[in-house]
Every structure is written in C-alpha cells, then in structure tokens.
N, C-alpha and C positions, 0 to 999 in steps of 0.2 A: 613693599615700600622700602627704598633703601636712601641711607642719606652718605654722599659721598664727602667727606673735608677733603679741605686743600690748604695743607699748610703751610703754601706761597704766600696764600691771597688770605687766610686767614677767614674764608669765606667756609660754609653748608649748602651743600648743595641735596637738593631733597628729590629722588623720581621715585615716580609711583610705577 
C-alpha cells in the first residue's frame, strides 16, 4: 500500500 502526495493539488493519493 503506498500513498503518493502531490504537492500541486495538495491532495493523497492512496494505491493498494
């Protein structure tokens, strides 16, 4: 499980 940030958007992005 890895969570990728994006600190454009400020967003978490979570794939399993």
């Amino acid at each position: 499980m890895k969570a990728d940030i994006h600190p454009k958007y400020h967003e978490v992005t979570v794939t399993c």
